[in-house]
N, CA, C and O of each residue as an XYZ file, in Angstrom:
752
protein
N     100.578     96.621     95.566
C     101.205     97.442     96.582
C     102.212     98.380     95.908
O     103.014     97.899     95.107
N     102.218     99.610     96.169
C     103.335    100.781     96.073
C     104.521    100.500     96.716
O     104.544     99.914     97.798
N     105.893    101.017     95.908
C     106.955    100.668     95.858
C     107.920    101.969     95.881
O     108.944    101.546     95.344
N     108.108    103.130     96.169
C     108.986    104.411     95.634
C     110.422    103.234     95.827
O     110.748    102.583     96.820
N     111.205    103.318     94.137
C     112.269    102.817     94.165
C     113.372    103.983     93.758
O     114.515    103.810     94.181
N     113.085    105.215     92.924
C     114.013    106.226     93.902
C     113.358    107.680     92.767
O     112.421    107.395     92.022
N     113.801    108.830     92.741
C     113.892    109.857     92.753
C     114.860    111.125     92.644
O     115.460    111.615     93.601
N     114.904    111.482     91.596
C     115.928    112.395     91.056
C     115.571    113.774     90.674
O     114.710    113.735     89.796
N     115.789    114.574     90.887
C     115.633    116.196     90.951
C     116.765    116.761     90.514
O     117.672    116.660     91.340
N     117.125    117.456     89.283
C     117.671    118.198     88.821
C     117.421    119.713     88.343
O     116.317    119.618     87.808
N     117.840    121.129     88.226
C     117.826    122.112     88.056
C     118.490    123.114     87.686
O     119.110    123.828     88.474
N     118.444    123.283     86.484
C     119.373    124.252     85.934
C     121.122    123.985     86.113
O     121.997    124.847     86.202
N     121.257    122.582     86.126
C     122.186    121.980     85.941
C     123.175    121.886     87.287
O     124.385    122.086     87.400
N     122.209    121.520     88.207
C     122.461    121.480     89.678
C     121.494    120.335     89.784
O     120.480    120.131     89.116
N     122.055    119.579     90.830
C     121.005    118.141     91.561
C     120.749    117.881     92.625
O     121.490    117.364     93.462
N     119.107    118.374     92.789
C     118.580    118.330     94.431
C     118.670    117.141     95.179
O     119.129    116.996     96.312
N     118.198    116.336     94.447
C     118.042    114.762     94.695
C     118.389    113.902     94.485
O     117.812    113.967     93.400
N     119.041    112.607     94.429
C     119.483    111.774     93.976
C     119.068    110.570     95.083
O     120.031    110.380     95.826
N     118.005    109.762     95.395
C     117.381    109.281     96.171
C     117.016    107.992     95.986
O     115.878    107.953     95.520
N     117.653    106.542     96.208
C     117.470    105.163     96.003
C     116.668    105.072     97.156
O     117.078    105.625     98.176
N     115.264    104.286     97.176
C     114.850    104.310     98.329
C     114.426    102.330     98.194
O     113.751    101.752     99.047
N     114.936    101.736     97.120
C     114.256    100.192     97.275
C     115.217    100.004     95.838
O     114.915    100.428     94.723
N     116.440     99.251     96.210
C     117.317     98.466     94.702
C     116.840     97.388     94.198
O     117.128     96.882     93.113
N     115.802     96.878     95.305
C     115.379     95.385     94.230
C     113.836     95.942     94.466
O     113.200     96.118     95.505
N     113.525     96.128     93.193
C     111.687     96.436     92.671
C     111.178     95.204     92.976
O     110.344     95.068     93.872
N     111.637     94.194     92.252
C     111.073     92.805     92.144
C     110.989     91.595     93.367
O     110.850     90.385     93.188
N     111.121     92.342     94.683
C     111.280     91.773     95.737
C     109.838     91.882     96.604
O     109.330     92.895     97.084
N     109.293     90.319     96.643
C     107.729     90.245     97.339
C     107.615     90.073     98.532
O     108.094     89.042     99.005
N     106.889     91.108     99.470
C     107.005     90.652    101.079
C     105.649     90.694    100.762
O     104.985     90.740     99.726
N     105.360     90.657    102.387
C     104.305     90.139    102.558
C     103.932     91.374    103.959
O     102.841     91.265    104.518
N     104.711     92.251    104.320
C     104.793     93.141    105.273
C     104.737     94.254    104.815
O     105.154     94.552    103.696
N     104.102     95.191    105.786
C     104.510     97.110    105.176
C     105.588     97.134    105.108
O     106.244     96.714    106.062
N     106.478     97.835    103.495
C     107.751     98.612    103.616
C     107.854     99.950    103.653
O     107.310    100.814    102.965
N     108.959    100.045    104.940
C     109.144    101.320    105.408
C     110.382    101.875    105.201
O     111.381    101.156    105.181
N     110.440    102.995    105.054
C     111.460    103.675    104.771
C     111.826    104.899    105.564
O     111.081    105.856    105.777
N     113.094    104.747    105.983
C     113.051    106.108    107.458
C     114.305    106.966    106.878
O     115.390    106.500    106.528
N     113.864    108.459    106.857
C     114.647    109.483    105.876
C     115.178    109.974    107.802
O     114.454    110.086    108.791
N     116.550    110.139    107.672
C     116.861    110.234    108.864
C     118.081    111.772    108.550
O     119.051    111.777    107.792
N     117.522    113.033    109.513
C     118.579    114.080    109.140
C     117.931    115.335    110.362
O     116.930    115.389    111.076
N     119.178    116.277    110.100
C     119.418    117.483    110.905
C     118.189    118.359    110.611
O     117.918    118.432    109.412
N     117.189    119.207    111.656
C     116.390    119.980    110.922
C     116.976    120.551    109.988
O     118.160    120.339    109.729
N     116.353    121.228    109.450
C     116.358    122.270    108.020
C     117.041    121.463    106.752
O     117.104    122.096    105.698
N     117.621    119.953    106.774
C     118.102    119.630    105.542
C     117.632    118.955    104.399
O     118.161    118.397    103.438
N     116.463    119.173    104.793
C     115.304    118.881    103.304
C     114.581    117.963    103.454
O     113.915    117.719    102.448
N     114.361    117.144    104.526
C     113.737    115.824    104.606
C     112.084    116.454    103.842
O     111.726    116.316    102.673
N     111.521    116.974    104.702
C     109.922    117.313    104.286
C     110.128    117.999    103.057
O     109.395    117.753    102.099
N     110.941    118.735    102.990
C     111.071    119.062    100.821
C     110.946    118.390     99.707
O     110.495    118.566     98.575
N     111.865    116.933    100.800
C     112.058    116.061     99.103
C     110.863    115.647     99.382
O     110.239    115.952     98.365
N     109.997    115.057    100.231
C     108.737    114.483    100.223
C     107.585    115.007     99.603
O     106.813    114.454     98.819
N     107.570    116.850    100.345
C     106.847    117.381     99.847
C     106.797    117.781     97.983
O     105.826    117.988     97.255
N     108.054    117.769     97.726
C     108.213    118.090     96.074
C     107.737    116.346     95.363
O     107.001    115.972     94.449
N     108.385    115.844     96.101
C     107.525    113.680     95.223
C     106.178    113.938     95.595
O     105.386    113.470     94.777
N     105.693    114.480     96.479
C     104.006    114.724     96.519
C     103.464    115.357     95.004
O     102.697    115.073     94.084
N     104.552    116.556     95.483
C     103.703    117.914     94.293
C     104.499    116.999     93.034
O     103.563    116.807     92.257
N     105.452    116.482     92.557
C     105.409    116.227     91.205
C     104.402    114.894     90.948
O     104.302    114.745     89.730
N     103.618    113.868     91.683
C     103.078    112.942     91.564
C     101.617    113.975     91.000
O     101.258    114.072     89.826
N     101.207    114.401     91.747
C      99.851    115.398     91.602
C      99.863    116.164     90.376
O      98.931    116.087     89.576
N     101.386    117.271     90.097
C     101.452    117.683     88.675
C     100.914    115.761     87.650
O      99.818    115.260     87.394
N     101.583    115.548     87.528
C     101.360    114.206     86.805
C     100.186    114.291     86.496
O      99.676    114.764     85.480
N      99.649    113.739     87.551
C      98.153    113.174     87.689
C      97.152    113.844     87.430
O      96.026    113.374     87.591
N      97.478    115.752     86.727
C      96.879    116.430     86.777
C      96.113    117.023     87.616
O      95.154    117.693     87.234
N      96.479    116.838     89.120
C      95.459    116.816     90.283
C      96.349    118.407     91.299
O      95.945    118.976     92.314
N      97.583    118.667     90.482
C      98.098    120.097     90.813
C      97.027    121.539     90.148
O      96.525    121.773     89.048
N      97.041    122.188     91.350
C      96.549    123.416     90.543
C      97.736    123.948     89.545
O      97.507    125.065     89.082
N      98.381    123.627     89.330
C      99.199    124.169     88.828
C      99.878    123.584     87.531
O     100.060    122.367     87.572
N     100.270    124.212     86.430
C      99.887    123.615     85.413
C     101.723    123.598     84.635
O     101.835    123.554     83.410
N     102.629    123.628     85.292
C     103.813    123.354     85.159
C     104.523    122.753     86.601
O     103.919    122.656     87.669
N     105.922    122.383     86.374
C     106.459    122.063     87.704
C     107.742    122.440     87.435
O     108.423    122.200     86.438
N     108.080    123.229     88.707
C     109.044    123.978     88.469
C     110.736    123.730     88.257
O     111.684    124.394     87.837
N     110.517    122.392     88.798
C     111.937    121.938     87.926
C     112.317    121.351     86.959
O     111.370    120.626     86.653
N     113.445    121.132     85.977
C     113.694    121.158     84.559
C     113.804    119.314     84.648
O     112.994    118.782     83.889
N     114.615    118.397     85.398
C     114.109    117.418     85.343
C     114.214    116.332     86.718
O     114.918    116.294     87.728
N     113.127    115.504     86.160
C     112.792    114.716     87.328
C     112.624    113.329     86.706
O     111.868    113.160     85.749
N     113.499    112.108     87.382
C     113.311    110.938     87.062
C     112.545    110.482     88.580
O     113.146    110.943     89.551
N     111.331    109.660     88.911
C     110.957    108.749     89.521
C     110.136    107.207     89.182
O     109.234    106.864     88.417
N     110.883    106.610     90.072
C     110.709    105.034     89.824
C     110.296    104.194     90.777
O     110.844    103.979     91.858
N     108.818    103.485     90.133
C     108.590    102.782     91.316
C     107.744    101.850     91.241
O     107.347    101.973     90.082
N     106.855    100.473     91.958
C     106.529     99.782     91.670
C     104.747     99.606     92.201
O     104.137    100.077     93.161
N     104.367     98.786     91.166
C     103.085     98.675     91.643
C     102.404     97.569     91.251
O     101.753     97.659     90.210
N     102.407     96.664     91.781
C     102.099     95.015     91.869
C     103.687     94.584     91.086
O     104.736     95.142     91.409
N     103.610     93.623     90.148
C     104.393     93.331     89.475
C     104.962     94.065     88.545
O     105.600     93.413     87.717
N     104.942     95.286     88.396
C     105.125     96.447     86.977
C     105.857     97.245     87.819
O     105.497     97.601     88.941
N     107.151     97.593     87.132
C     108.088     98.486     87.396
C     107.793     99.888     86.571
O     107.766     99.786     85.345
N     107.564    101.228     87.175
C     107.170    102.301     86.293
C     108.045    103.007     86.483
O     108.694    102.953     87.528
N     108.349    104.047     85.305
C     109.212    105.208     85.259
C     108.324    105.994     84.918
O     107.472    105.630     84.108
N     108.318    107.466     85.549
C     107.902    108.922     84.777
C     109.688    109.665     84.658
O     110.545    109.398     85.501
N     109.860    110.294     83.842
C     110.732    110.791     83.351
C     110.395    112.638     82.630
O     109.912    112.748     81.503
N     110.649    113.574     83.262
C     110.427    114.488     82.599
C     111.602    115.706     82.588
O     112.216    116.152     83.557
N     111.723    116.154     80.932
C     112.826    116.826     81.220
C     112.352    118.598     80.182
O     111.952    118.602     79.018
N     112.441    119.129     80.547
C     111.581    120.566     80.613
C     110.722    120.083     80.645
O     110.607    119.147     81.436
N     109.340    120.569     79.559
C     108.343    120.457     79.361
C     107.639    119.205     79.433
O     106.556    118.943     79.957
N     108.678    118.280     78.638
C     108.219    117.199     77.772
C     108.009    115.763     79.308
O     108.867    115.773     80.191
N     107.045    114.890     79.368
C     107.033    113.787     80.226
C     107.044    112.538     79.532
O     106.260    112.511     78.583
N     107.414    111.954     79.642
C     107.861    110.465     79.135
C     107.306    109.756     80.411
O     107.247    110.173     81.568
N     106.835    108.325     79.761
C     106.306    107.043     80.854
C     107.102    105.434     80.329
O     107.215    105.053     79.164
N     107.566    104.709     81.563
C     107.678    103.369     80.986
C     107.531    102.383     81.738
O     107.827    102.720     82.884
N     107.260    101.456     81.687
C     106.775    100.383     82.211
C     107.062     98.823     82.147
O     106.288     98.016     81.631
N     107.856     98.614     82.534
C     109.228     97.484     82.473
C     110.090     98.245     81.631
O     110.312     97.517     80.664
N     110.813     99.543     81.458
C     111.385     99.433     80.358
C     111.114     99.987     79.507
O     111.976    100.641     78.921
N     109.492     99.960     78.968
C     109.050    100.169     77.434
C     108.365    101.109     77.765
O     107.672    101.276     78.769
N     108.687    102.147     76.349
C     107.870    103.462     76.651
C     105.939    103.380     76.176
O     105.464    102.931     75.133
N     105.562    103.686     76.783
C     103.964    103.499     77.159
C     103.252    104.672     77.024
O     103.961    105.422     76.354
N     102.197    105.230     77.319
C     101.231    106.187     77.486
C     101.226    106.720     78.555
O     101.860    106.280     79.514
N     100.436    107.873     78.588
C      99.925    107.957     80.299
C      98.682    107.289     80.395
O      98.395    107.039     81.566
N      97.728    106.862     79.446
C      96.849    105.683     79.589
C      96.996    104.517     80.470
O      96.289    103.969     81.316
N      98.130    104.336     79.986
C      98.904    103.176     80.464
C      99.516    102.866     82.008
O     100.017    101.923     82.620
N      99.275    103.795     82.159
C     100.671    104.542     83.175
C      99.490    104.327     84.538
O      98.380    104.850     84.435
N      99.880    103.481     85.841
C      99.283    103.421     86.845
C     100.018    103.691     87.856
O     100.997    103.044     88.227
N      99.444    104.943     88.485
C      99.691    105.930     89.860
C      99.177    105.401     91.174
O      98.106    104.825     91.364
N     100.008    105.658     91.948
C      99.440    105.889     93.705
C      97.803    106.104     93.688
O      97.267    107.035     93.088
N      97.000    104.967     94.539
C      95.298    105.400     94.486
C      95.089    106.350     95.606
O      94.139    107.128     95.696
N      96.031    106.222     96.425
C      96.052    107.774     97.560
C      97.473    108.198     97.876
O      98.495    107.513     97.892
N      97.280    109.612     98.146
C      98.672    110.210     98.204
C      98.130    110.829     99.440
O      96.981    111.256     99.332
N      98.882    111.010    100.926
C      98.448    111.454    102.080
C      99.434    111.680    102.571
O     100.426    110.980    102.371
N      99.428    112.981    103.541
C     100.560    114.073    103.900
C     100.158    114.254    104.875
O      99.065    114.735    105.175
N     101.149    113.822    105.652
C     100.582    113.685    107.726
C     101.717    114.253    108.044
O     102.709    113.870    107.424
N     101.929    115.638    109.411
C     103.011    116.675    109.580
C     102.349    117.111    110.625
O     101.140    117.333    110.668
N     103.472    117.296    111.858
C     102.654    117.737    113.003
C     103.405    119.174    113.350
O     103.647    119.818    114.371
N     103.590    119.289    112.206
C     104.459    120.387    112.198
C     103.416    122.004    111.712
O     102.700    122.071    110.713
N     103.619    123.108    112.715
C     101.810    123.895    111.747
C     102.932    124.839    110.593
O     102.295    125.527    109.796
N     104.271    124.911    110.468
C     104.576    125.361    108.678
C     105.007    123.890    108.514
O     106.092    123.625    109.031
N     104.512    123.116    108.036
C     104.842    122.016    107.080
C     104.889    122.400    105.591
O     104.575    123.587    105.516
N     105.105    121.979    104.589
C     105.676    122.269    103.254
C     104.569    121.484    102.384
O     104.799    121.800    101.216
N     103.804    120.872    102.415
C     102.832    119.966    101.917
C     101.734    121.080    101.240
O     101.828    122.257    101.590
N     100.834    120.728    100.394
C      99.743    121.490     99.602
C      98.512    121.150    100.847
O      98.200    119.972    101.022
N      98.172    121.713    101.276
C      96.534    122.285    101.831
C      95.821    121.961    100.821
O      96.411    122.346     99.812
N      94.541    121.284    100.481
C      93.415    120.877    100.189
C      92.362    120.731    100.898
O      92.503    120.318    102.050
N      91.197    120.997    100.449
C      90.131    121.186    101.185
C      89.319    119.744    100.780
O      88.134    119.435    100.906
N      90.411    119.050    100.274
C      90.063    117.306    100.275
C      88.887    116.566     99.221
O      88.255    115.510     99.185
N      88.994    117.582     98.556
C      87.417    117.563     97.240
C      88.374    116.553     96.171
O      87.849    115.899     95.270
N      89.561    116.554     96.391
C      89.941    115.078     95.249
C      90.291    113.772     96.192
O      91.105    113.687     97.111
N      89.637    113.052     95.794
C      89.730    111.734     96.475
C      90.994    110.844     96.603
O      91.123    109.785     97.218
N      92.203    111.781     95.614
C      93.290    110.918     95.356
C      94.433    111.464     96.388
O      95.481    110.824     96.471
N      94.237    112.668     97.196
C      95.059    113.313     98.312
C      94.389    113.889     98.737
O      93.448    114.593     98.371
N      95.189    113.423    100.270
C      94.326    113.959    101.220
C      95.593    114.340    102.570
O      96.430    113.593    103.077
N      95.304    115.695    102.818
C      96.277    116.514    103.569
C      95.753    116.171    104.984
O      94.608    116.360    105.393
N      96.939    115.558    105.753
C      96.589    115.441    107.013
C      97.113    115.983    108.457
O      97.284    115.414    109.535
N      97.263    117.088    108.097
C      98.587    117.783    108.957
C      97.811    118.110    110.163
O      96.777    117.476    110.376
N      98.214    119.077    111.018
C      97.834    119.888    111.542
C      97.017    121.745    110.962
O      96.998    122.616    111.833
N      96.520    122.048    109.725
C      96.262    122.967    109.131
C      95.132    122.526    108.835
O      94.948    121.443    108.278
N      93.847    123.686    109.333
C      92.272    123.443    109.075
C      91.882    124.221    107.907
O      90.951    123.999    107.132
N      92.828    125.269    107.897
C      92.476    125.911    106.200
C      93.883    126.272    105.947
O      94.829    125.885    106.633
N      93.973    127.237    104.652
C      95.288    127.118    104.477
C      95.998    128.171    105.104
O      97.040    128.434    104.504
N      95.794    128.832    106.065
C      96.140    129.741    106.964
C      95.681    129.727    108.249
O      95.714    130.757    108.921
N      95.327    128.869    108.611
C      95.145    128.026    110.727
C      95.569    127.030    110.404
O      95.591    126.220    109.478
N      96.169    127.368    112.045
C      96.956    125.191    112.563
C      95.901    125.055    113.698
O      95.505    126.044    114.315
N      95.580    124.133    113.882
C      95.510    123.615    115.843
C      95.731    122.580    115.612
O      95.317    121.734    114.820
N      96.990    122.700    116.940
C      97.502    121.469    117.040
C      96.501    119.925    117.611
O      97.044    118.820    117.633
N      95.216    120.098    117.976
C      94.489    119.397    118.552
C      93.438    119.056    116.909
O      92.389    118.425    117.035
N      93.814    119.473    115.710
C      93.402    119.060    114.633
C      93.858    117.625    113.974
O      93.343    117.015    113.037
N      94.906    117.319    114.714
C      95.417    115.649    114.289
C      94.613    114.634    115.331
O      93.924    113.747    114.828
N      94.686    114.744    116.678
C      93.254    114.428    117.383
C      91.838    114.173    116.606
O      91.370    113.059    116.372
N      91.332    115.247    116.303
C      90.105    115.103    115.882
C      90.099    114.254    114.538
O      89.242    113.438    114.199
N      91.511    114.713    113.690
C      91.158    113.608    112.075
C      91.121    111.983    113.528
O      90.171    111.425    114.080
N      92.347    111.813    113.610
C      92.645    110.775    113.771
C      91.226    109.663    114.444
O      91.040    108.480    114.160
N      90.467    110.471    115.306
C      89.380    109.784    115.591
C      88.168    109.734    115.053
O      87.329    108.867    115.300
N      87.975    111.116    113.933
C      87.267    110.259    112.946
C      87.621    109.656    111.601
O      86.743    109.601    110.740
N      88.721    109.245    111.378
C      89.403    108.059    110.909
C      88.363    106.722    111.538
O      87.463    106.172    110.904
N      88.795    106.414    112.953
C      88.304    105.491    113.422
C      87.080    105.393    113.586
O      86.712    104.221    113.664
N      86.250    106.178    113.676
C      84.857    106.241    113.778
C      84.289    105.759    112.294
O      83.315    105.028    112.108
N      85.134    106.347    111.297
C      84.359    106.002    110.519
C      84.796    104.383    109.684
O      84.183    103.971    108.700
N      86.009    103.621    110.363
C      86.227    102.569    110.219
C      85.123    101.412    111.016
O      85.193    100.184    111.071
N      84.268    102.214    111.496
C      83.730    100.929    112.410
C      82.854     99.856    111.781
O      82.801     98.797    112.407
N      82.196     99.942    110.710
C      81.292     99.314    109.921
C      81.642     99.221    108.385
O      81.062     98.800    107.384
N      82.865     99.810    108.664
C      83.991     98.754    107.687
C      84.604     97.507    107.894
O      85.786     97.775    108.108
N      84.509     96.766    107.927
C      85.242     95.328    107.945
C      86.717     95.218    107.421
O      87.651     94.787    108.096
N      86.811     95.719    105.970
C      88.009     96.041    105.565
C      88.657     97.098    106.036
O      89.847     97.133    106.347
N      88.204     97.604    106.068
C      88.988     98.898    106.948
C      89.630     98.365    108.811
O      90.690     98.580    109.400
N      88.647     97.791    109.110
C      88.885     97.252    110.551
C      90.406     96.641    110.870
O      91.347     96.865    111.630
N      89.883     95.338    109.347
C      91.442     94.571    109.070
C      92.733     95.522    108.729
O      93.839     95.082    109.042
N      92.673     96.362    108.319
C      93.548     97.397    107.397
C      94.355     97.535    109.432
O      95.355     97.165    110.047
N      93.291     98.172    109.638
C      93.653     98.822    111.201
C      94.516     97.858    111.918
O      95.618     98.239    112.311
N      94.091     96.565    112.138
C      94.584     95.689    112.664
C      95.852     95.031    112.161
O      96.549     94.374    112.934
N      96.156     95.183    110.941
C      97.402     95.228    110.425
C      98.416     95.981    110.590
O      99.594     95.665    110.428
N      97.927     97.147    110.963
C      98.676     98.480    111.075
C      99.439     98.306    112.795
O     100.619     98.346    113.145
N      98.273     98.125    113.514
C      98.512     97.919    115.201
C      99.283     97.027    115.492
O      99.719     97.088    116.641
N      99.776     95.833    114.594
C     100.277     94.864    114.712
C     101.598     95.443    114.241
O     102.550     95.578    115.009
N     101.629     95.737    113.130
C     103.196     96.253    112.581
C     103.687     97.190    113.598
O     104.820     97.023    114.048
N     102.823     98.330    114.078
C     103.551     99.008    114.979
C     103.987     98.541    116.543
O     104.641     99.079    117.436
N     103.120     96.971    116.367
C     103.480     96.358    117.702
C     102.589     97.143    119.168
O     102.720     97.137    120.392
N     101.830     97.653    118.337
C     100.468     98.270    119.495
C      99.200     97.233    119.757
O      98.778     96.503    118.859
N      98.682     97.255    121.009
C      97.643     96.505    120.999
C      96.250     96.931    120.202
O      95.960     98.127    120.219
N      95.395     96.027    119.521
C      94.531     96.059    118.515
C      93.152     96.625    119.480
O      92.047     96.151    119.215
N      93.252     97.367    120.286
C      91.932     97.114    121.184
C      92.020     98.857    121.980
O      92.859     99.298    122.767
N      90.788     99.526    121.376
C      90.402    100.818    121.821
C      89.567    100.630    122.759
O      88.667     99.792    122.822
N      89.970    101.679    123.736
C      88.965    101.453    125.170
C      88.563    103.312    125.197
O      89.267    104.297    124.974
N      87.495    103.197    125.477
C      86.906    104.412    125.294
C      87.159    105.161    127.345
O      86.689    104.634    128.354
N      87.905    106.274    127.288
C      88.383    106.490    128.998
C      87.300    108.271    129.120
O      87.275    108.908    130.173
């Protein structure tokens, strides 16, 4: 299970971010952890998210884009029992993993990164969903139309196509439960 334990953004000797989002890495539930970024419009909530999106993707090589535009970025976070750092300061990226500096071989990322905004200017990258590792779920059908009746349509074929999944079913039913919704679609 994924862990964001925090996030740092620096720039030209100014600091966007400074973001603890989990002090104990090494702490095992057994429940979804959630994390609720709570603020005034316009004060960056979907920025900082949207920029931990776009620097995870630079990483992963999965950005079109072949720099990232700020000078440095520490994020930390967990994934099963392994505590990871990426660390990058201009150019250069550094990885570690308890601690010890490692590879990017080495180095294990988020298996999906997904950007849900019901907002039609949201700040998130548009993809036309051809990488399997993000997947944009906003309200935006290309990268210049919204309809707002486009979160509707994902959302139900989401479920449609959970039906002859089993694991997926359970996934669902975990989810309905955490949100304290009943597990049971009735077709009206």
């Amino acid at each position: 299970m994924f862990t964001l334990n925090s996030f740092t953004v620096t720039h030209k000797n100014k600091q966007f971010y400074d973001c603890i989002f989990n002090e104990n890495s090494r702490s095992i539930r057994d429940s979804i952890f959630t994390t609720l970024i709570i603020g005034e419009n316009g004060v960056g909530k979907s920025f900082l998210l949207s920029t931990l999106l776009d620097f995870f993707r630079y990483v992963g090589g999965l950005s079109k884009n072949r720099s990232f535009k700020y000078e440095e970025v520490d994020v930390s976070y967990t994934i099963g029992e392994y505590d990871f750092s990426i660390i990058k300061r201009k150019e250069i990226i550094s990885y570690q993993k308890n601690g010890l500096d490692i590879s990017f071989d080495e180095l294990l990322m988020p298996n999906k990164l997904l950007a849900l905004s019901f907002m039609v200017n949201d700040k998130f990258s548009f993809t036309n969903n051809l990488d399997d590792s993000y997947k944009y779920l906003g309200v935006r059908t290309t990268s210049n139309a919204t309809y707002t009746s486009s979160i509707q349509k994902k959302l139900l074929s989401s479920f449609l196509l959970s039906i002859g999944d089993l694991n997926r079913i359970e996934a669902l039913k975990q989810v309905f439960n955490f949100l304290e919704l009943r597990n049971v679609l009735k077709a009206v």
